[in-house]
mmCIF file of the N, C-alpha and C atoms, coordinates in Angstrom:
data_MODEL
# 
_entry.id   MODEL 
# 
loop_
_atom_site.group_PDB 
_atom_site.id 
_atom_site.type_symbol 
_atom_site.label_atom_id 
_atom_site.label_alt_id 
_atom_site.label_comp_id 
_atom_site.label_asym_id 
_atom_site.label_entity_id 
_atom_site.label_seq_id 
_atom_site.pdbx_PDB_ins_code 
_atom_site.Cartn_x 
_atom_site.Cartn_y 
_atom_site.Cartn_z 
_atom_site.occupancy 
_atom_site.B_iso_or_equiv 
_atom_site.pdbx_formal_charge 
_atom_site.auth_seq_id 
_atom_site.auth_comp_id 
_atom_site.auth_asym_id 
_atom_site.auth_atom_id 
_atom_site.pdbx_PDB_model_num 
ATOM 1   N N  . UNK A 1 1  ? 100.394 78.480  95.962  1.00 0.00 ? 1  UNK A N  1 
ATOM 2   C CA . UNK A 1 1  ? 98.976  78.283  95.696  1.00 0.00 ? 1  UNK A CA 1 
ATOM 3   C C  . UNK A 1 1  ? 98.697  78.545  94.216  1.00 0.00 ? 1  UNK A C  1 
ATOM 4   N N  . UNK A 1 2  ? 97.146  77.586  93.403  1.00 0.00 ? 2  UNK A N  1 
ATOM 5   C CA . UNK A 1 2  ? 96.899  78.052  92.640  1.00 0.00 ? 2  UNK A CA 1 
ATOM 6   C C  . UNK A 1 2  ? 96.445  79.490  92.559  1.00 0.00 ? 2  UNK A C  1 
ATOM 7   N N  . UNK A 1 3  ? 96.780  79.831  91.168  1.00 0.00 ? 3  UNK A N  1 
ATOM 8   C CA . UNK A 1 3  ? 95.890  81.457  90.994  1.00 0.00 ? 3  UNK A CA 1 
ATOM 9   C C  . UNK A 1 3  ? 94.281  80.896  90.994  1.00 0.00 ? 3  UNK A C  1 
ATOM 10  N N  . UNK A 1 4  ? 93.251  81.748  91.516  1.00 0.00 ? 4  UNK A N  1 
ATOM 11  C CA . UNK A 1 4  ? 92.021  81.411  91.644  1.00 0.00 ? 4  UNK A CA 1 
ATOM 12  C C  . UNK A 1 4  ? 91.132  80.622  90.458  1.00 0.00 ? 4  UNK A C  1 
ATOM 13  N N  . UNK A 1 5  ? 91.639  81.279  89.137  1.00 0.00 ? 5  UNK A N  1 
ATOM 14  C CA . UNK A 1 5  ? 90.875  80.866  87.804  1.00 0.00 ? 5  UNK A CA 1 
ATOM 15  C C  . UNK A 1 5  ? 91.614  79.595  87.892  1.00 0.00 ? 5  UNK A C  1 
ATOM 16  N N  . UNK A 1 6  ? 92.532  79.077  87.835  1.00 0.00 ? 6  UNK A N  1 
ATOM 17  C CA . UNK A 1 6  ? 93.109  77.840  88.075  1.00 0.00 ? 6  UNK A CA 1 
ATOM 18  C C  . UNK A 1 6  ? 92.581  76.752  88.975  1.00 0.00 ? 6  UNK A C  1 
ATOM 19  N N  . UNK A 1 7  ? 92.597  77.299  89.683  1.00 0.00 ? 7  UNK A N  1 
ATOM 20  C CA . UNK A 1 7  ? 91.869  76.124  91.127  1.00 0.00 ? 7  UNK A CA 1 
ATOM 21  C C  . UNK A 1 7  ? 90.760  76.047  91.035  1.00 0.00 ? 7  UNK A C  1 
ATOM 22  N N  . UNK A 1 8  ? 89.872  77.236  90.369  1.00 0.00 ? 8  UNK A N  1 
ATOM 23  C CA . UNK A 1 8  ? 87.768  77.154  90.074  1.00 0.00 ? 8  UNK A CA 1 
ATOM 24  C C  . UNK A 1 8  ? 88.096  77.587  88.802  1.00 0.00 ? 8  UNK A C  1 
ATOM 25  N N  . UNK A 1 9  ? 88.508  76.675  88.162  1.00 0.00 ? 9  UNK A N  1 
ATOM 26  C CA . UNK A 1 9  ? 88.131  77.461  86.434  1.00 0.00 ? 9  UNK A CA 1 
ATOM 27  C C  . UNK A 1 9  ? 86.404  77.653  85.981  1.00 0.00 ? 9  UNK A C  1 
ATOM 28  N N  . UNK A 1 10 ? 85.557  76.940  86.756  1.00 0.00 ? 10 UNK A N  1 
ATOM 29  C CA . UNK A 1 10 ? 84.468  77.077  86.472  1.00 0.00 ? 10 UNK A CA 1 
ATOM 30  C C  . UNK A 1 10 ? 83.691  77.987  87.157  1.00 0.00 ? 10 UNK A C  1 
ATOM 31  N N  . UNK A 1 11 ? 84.351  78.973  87.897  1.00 0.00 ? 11 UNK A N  1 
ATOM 32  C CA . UNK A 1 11 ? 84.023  79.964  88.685  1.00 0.00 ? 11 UNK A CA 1 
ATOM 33  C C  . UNK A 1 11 ? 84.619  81.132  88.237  1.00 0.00 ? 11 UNK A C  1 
ATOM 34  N N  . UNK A 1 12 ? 83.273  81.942  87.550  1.00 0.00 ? 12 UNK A N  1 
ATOM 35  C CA . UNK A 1 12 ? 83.936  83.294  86.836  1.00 0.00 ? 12 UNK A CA 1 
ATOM 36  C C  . UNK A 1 12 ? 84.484  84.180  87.742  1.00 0.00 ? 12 UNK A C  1 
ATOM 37  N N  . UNK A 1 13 ? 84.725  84.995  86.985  1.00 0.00 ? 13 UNK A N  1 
ATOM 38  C CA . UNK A 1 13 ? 85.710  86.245  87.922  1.00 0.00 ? 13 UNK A CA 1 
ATOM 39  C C  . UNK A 1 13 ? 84.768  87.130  88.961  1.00 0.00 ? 13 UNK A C  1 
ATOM 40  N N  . UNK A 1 14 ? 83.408  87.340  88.523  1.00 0.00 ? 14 UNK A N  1 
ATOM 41  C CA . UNK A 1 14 ? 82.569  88.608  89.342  1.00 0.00 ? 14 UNK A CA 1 
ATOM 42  C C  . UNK A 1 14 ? 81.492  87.184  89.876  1.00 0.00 ? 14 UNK A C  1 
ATOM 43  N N  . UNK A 1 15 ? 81.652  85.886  89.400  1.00 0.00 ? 15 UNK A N  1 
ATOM 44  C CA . UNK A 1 15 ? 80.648  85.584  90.685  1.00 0.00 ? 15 UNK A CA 1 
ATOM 45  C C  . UNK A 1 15 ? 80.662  85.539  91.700  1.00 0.00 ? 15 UNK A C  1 
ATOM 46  N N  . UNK A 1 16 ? 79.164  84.834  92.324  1.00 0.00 ? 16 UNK A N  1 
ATOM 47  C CA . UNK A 1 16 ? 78.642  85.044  93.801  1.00 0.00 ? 16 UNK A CA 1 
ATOM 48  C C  . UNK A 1 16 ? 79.458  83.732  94.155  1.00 0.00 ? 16 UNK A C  1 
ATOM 49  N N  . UNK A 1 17 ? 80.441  82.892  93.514  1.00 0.00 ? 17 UNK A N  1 
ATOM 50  C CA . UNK A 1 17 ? 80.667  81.376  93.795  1.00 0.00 ? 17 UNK A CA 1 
ATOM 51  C C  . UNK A 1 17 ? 82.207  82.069  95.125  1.00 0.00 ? 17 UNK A C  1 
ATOM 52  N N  . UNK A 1 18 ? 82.537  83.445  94.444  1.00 0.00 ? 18 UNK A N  1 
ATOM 53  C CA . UNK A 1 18 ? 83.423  83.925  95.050  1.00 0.00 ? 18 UNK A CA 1 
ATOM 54  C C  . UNK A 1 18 ? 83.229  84.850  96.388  1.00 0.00 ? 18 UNK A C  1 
ATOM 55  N N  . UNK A 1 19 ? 81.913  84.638  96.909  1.00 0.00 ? 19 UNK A N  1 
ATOM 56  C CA . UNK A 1 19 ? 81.696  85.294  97.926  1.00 0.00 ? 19 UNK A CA 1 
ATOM 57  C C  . UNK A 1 19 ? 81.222  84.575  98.943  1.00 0.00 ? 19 UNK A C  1 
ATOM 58  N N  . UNK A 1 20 ? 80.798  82.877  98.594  1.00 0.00 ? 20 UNK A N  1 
ATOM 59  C CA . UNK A 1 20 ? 79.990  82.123  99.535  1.00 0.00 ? 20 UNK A CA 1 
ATOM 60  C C  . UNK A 1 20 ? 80.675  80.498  99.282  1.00 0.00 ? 20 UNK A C  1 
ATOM 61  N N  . UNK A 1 21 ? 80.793  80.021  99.760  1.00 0.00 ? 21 UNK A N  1 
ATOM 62  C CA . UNK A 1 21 ? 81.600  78.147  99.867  1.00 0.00 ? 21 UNK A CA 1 
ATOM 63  C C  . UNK A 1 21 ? 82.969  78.303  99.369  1.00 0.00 ? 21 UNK A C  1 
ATOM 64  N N  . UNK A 1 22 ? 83.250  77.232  98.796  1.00 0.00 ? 22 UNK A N  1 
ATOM 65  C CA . UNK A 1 22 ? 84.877  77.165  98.772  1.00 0.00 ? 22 UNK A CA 1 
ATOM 66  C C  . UNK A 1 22 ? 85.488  78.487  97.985  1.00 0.00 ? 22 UNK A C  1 
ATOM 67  N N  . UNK A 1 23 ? 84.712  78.794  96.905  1.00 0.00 ? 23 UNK A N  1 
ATOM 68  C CA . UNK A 1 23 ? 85.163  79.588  96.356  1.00 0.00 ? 23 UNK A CA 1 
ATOM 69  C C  . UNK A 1 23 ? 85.952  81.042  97.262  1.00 0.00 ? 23 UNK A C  1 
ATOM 70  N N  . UNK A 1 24 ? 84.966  81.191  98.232  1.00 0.00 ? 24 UNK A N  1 
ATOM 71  C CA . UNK A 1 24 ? 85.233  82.378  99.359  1.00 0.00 ? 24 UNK A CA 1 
ATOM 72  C C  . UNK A 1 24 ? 86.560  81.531  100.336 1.00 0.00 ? 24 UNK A C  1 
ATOM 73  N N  . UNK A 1 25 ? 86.356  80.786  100.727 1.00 0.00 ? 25 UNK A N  1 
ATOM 74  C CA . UNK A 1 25 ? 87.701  79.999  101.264 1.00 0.00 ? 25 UNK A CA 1 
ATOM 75  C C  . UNK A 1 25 ? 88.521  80.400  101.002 1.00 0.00 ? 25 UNK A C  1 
ATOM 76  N N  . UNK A 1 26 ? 88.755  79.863  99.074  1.00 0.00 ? 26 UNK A N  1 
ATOM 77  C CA . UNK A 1 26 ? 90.048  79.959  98.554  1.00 0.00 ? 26 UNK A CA 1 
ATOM 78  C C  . UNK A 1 26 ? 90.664  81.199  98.679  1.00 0.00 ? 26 UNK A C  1 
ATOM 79  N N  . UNK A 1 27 ? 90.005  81.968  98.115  1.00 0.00 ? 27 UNK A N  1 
ATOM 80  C CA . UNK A 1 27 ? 89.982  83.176  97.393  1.00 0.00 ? 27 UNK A CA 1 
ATOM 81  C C  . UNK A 1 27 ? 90.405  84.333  98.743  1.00 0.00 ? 27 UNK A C  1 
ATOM 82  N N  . UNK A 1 28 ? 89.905  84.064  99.772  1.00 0.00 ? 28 UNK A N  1 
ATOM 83  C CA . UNK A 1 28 ? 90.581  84.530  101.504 1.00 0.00 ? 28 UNK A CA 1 
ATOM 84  C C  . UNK A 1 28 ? 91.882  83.745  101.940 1.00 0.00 ? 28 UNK A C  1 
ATOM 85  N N  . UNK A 1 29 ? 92.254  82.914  101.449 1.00 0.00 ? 29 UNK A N  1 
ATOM 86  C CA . UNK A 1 29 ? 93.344  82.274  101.799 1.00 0.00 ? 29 UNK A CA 1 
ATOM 87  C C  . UNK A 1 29 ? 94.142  82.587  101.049 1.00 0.00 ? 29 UNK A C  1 
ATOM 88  N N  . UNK A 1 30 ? 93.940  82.740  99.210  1.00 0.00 ? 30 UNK A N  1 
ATOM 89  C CA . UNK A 1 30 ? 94.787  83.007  97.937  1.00 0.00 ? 30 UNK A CA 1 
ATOM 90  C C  . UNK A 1 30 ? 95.306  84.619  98.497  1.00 0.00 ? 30 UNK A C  1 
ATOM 91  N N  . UNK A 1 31 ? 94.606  85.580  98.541  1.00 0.00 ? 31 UNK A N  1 
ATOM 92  C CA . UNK A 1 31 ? 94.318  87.083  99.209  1.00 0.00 ? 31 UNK A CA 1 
ATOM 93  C C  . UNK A 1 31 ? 95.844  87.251  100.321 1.00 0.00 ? 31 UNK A C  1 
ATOM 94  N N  . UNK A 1 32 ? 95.018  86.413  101.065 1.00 0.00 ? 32 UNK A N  1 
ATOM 95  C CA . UNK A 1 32 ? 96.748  85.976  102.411 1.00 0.00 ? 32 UNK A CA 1 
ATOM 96  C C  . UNK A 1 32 ? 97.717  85.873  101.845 1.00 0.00 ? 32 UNK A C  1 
ATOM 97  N N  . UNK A 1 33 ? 97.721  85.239  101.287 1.00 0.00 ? 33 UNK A N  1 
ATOM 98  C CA . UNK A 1 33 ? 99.249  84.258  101.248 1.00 0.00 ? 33 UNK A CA 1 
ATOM 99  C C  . UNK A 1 33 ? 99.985  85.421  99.833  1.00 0.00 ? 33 UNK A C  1 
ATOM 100 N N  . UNK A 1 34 ? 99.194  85.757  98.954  1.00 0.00 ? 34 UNK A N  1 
ATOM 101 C CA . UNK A 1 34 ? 99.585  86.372  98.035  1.00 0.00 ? 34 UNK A CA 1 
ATOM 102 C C  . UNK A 1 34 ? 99.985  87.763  98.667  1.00 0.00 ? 34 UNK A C  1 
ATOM 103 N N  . UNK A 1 35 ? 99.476  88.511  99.552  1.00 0.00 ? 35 UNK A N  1 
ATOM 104 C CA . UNK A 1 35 ? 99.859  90.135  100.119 1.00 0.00 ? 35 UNK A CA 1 
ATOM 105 C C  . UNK A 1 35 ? 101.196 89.565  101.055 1.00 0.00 ? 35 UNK A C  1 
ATOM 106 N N  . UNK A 1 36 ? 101.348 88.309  101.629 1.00 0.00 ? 36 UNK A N  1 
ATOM 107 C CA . UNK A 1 36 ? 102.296 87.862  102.515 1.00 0.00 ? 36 UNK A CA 1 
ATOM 108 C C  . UNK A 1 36 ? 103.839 87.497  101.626 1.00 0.00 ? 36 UNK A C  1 
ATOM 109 N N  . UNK A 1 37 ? 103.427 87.340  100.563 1.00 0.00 ? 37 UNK A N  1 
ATOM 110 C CA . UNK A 1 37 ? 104.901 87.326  99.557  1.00 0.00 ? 37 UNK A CA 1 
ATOM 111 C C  . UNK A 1 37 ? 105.210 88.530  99.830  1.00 0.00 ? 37 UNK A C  1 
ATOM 112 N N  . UNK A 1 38 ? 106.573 88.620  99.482  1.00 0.00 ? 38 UNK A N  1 
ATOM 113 C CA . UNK A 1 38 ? 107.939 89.919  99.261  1.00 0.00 ? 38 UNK A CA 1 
ATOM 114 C C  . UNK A 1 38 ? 107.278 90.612  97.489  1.00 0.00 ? 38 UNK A C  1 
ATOM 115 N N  . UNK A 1 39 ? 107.573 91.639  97.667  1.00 0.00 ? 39 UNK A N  1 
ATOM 116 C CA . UNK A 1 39 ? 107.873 92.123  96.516  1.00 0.00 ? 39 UNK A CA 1 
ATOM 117 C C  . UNK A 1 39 ? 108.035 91.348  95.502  1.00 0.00 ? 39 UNK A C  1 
ATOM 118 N N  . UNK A 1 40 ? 109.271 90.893  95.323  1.00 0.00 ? 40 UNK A N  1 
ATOM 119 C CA . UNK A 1 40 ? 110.151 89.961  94.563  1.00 0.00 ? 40 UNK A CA 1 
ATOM 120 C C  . UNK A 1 40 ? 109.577 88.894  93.958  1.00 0.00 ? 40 UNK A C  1 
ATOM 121 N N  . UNK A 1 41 ? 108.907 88.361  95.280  1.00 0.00 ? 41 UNK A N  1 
ATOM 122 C CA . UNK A 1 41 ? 108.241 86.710  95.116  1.00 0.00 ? 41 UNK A CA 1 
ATOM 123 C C  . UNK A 1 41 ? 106.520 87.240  94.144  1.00 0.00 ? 41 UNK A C  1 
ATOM 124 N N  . UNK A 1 42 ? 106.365 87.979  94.340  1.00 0.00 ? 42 UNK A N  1 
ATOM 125 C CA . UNK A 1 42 ? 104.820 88.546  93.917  1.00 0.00 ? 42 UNK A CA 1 
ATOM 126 C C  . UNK A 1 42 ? 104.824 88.587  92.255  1.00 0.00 ? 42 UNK A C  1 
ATOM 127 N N  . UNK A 1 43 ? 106.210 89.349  92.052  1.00 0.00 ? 43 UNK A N  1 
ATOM 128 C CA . UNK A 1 43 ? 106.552 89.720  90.395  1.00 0.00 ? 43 UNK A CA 1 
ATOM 129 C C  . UNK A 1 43 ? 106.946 88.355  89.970  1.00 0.00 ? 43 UNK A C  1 
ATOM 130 N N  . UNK A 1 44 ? 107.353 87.420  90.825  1.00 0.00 ? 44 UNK A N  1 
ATOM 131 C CA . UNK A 1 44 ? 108.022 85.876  90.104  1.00 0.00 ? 44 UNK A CA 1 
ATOM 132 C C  . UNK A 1 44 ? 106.309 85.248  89.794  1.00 0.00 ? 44 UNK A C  1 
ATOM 133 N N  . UNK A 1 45 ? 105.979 85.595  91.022  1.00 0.00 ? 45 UNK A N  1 
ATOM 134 C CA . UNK A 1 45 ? 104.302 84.645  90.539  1.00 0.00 ? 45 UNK A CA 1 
ATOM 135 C C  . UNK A 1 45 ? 103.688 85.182  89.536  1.00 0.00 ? 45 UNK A C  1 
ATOM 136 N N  . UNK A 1 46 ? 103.443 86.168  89.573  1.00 0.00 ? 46 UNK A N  1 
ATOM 137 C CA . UNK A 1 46 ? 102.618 86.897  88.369  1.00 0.00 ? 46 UNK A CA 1 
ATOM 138 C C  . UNK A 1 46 ? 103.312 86.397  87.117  1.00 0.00 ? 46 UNK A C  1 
ATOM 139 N N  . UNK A 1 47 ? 104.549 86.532  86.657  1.00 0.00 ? 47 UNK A N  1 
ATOM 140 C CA . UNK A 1 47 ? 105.258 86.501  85.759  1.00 0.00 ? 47 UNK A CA 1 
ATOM 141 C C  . UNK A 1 47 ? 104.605 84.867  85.009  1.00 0.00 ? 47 UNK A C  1 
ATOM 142 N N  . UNK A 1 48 ? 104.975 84.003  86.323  1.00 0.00 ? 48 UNK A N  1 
ATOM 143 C CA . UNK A 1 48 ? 104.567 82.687  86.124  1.00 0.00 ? 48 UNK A CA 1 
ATOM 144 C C  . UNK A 1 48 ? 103.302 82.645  85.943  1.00 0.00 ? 48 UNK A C  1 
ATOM 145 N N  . UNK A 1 49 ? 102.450 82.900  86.499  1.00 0.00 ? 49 UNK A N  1 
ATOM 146 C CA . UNK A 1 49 ? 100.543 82.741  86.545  1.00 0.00 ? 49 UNK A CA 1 
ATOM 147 C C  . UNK A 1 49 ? 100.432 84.058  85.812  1.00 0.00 ? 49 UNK A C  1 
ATOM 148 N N  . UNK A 1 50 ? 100.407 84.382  84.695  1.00 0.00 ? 50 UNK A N  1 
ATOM 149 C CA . UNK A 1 50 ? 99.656  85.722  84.436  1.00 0.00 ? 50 UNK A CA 1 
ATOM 150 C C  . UNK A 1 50 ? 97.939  85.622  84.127  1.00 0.00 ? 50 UNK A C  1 
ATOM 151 N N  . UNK A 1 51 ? 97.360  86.739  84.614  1.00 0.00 ? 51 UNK A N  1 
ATOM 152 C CA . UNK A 1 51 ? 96.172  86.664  84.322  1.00 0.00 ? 51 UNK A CA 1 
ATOM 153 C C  . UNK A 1 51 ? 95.369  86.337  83.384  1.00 0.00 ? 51 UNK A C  1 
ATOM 154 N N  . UNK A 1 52 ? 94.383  85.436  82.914  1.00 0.00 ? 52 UNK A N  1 
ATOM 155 C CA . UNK A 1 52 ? 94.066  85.138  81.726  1.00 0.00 ? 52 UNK A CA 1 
ATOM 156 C C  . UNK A 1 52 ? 93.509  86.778  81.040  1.00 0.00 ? 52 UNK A C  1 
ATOM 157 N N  . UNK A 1 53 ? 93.441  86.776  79.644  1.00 0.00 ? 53 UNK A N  1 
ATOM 158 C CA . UNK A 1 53 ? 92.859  87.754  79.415  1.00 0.00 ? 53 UNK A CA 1 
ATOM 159 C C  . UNK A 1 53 ? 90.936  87.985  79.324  1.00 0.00 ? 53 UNK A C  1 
ATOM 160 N N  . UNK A 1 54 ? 90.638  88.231  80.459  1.00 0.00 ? 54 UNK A N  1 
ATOM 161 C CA . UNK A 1 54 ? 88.726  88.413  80.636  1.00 0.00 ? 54 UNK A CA 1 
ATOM 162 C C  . UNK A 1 54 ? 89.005  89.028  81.837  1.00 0.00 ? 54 UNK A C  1 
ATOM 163 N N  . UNK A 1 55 ? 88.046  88.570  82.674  1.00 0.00 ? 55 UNK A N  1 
ATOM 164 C CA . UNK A 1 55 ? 87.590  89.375  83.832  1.00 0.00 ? 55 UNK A CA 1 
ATOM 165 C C  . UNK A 1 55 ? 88.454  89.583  84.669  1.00 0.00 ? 55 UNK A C  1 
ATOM 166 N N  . UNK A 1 56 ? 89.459  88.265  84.702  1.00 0.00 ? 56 UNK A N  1 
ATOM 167 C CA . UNK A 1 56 ? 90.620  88.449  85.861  1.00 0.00 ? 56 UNK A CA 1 
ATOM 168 C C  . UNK A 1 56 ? 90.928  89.574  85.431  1.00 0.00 ? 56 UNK A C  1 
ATOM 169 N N  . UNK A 1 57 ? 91.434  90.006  84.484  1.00 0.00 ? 57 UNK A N  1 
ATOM 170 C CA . UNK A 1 57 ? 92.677  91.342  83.825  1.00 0.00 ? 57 UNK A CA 1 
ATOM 171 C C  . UNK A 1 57 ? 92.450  92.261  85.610  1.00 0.00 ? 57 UNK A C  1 
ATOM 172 N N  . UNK A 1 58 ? 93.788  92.745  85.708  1.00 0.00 ? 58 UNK A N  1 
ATOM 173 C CA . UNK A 1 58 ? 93.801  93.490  87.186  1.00 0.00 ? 58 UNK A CA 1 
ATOM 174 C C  . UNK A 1 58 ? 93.722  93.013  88.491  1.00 0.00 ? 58 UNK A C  1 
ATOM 175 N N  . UNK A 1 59 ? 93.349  91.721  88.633  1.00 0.00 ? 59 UNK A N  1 
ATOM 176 C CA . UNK A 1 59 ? 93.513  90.893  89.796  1.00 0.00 ? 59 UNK A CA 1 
ATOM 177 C C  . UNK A 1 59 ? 94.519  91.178  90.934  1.00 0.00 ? 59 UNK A C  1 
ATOM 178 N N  . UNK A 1 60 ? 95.900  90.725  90.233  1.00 0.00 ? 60 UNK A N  1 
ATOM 179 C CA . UNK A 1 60 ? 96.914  90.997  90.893  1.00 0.00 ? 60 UNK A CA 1 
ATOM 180 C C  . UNK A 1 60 ? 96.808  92.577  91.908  1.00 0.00 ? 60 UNK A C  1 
ATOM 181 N N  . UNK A 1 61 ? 97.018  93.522  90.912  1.00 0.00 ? 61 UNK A N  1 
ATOM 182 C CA . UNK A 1 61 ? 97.011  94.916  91.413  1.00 0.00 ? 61 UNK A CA 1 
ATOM 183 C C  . UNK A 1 61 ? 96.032  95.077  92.181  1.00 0.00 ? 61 UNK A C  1 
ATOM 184 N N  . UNK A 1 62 ? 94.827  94.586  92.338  1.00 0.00 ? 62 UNK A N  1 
ATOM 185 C CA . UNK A 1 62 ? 93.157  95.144  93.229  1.00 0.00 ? 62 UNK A CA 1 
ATOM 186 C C  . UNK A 1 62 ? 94.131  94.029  94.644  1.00 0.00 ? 62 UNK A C  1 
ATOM 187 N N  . UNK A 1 63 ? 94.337  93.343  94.256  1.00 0.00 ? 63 UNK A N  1 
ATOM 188 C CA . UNK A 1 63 ? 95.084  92.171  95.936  1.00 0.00 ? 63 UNK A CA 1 
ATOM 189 C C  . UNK A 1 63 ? 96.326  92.655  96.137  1.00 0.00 ? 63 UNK A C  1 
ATOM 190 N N  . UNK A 1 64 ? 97.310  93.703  95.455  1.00 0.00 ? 64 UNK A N  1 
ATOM 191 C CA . UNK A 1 64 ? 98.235  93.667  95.959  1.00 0.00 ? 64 UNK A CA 1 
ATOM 192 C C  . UNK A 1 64 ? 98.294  94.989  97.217  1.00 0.00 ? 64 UNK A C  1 
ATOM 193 N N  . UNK A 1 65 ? 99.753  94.041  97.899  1.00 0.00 ? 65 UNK A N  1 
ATOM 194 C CA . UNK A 1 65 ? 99.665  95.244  98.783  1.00 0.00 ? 65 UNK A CA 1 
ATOM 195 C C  . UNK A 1 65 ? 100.204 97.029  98.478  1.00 0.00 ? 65 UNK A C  1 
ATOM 196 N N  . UNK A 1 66 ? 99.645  97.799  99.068  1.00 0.00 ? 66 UNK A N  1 
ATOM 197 C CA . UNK A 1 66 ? 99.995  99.240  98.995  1.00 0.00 ? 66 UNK A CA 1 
ATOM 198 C C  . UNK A 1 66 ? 101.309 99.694  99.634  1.00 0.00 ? 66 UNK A C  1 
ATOM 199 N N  . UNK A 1 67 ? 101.965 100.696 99.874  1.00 0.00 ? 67 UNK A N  1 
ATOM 200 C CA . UNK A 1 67 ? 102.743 101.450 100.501 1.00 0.00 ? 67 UNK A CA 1 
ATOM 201 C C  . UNK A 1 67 ? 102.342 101.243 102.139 1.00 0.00 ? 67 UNK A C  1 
ATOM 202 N N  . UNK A 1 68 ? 100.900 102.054 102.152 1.00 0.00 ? 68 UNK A N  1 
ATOM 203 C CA . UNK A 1 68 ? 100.352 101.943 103.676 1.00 0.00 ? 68 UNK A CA 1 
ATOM 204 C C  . UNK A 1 68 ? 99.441  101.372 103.727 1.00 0.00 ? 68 UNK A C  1 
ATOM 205 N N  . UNK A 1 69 ? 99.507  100.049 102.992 1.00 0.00 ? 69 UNK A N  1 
ATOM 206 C CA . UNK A 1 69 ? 98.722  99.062  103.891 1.00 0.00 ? 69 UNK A CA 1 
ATOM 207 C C  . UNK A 1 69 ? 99.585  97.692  104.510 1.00 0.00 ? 69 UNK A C  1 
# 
């Protein structure tokens, strides 16, 4: 999958575009699929998609998964 700023570049990081229509779609599906990678596969994506530098900064880490979760 695209990283979110990629797929809605016209959809900032703290909007409401991300809480209501496609934007909320994506962004619940991006969420999935991204905590459902390995370890491994998570550091290859990031590496590849890194966060632009603005609002995304920290993205990754706030979606990734924990120890006990």
């Amino acid at each position: 999958m695209e990283p979110p700023w990629i797929k809605y570049p016209d959809i900032p990081a703290m909007s409401i575009g991300w809480r209501m229509g496609g934007g909320e779609d994506y962004g619940i599906a991006f969420y999935r699929w991204f905590r459902a990678l390995t370890p491994s596969e998570r550091q290859a994506y990031c590496a590849a998609n890194p966060e632009p530098d603005d609002d995304w900064r920290g993205y990754y880490a706030g979606i990734s998964p924990t120890p006990e979760s």
